[in-house]
C-alpha positions, 0 to 999 in steps of 0.5 A: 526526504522531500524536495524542495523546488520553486513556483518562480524561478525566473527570479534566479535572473536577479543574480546576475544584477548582483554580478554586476553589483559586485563588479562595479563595486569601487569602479564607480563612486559617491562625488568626492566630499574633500577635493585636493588640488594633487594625488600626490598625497594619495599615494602613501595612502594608496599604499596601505592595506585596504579596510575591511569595513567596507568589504563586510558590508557590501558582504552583508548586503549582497547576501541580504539581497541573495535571500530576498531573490531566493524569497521571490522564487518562492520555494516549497515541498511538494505534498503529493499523493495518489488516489485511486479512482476505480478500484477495479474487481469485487471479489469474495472468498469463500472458504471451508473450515468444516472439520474436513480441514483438520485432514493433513494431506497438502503440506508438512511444516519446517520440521516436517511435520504435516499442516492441516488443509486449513493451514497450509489454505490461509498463506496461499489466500493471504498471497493472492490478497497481498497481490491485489491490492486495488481490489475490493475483496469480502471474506465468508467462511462456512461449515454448517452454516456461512458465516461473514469474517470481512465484507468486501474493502480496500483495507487489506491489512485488517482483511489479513489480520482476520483471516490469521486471528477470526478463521479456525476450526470450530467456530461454526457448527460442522457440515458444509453448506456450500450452497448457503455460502455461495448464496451469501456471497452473491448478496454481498457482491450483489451490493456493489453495482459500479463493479466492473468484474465480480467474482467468488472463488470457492474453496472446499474440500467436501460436498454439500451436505447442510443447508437449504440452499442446493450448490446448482441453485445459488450458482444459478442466481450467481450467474444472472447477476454476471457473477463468475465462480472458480471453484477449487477442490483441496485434498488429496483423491483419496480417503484421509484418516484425521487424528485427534491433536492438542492445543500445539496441533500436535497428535495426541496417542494412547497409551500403546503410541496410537494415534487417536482417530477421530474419523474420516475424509472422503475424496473432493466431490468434482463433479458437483464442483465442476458443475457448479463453475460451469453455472455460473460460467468460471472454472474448477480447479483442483489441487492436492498438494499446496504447489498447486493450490499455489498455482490455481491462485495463481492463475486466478490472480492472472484471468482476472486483471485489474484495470486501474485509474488513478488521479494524482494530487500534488499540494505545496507547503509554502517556505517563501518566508524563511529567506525573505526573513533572512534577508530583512535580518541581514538588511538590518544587521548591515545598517546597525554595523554602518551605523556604528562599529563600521560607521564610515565617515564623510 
């Protein structure tokens, strides 16, 4: 509920004018229209039950006046805001989705069932994204090919929406052309100059084997325009069999019970990886269940702080007229009722 506070309230003063008012109220009076030459015929009259007329109309106009002070003090609702003036770090993640992300080797579900690579990588991004939110942050997937799924933006939340409805399997033609994703990410950060820090954070569960761009190269060109690559590894450090599944994600068997295999996954490529964020002066990590590929976002998110101004705006909604109207309504209501019901006479 927004709070309501006054541009001038010195004006409260003025009440104790009205103190003072209402104090003197009957102490000091209007010269007397009829003269007597003895109070005795007074007293009888002093007697009786004093006439409320008047007590509601000095009321009235107590209050009145209460209203216009109130006006004078200008209330109002503050309206504030904050913007922010650096938006700090650009960073672009670049994320396998060849077939090798079908293996399921880093993660099982509620029911224990194993989550591919690619299921069990999208919660932990969509984290380390919640968790920067002054951040301009681009999202590239690639297989045979890169492929944009956001440019760099500070508008998060269809960032997320992206990445759980635009990243699945199958979207690219399979391979896995890190060096062609390393080279676009470096084009699109490459467009953002007032960036203070800039960084990719790779990750794949392969080695390079399309594209005509090699790994070493892109990192390369990466690290002349100061951009730092960390690099991670997914999988398990040795051969995973991937089945074939339906639509549910679920295996799918012949008639004997067997799962269908459809091929195999080799052991992440480290070395090429390691090289790779040597280049381009970053880090490689690897991660062969999901607690640590939890942990390696993690310790991204903390190498890399943000540093953040912000200008704050305050804007004021103006209520100064609702106690002044009020008060001109008693005002007027007091000289309606002296004028007629409570008329006084001379």
């Amino acid at each position: 509920m927004p709070l309501i506070e006054f541009h001038s309230p010195h004006y409260f003063w003025l009440f104790a004018a009205l103190l003072v008012l209402a104090f003197l109220r009957g102490r000091v009076g209007r010269v007397a229209s009829i003269l007597f030459s003895s109070t005795a015929i007074t007293e009888k009259v002093a007697s009786q039950t004093r006439s409320r007329a008047g007590g509601i109309l000095f009321f009235l106009r107590l209050l009145a006046l209460s209203a216009l002070i109130v006006g004078l003090a200008r209330p109002r609702v503050g309206q504030g805001f904050t913007e922010i003036e650096s938006s700090g770090i650009d960073i672009i993640l670049a994320v396998d989705i060849s077939g090798s992300m079908m293996a399921r080797d880093l993660d099982a579900d509620a029911r224990g069932s194993p989550l591919t690579r690619l299921d069990t990588v999208k919660p932990v991004i969509e984290s380390f994204i919640t968790k920067r939110p002054t951040d301009r942050i681009g999202l590239i997937v690639f297989a045979g090919y890169p492929y944009l799924v956001s440019p760099l933006t500070l508008n998060h939340e269809w960032l997320l929406k992206n990445l759980r409805e635009n990243v699945r399997i199958g979207i690219i033609e399979d391979g896995t052309a890190i060096g062609s994703a390393i080279a676009m990410s470096t084009n699109r950060l490459k467009e953002k100059e007032n960036a203070k820090s800039r960084i990719i954070v790779l990750l794949t569960d392969g080695e390079n084997n399309l594209g005509e761009i090699p790994p070493n190269a892109a990192a390369e060109a990466a690290a002349v325009n100061k951009i730092r690559i960390y690099a991670v590894g997914a999988g398990s450090d040795k051969v995973v069999p991937i089945y074939k599944t339906d639509d549910k994600g679920d295996y799918v068997s012949d008639w004997f019970g067997r799962r269908q295999l459809i091929g195999h996954v080799e052991p992440v490529n480290d070395e090429a990886l390691k090289k790779i964020a040597e280049i381009a002066k970053g880090r490689y990590y690897r991660a062969m269940d999901r607690t640590q590929l939890e942990a390696v976002y993690d310790e991204i998110n903390s190498l890399e702080k943000t540093e953040v101004k912000l200008r704050k705006h305050q804007e004021y909604k103006e209520y100064f007229y609702v106690p002044v109207i009020v008060g001109l309504l008693l005002l007027l209501l007091e000289n309606v009722l002296s004028n007629t019901r409570l008329r006084r006479l001379p």
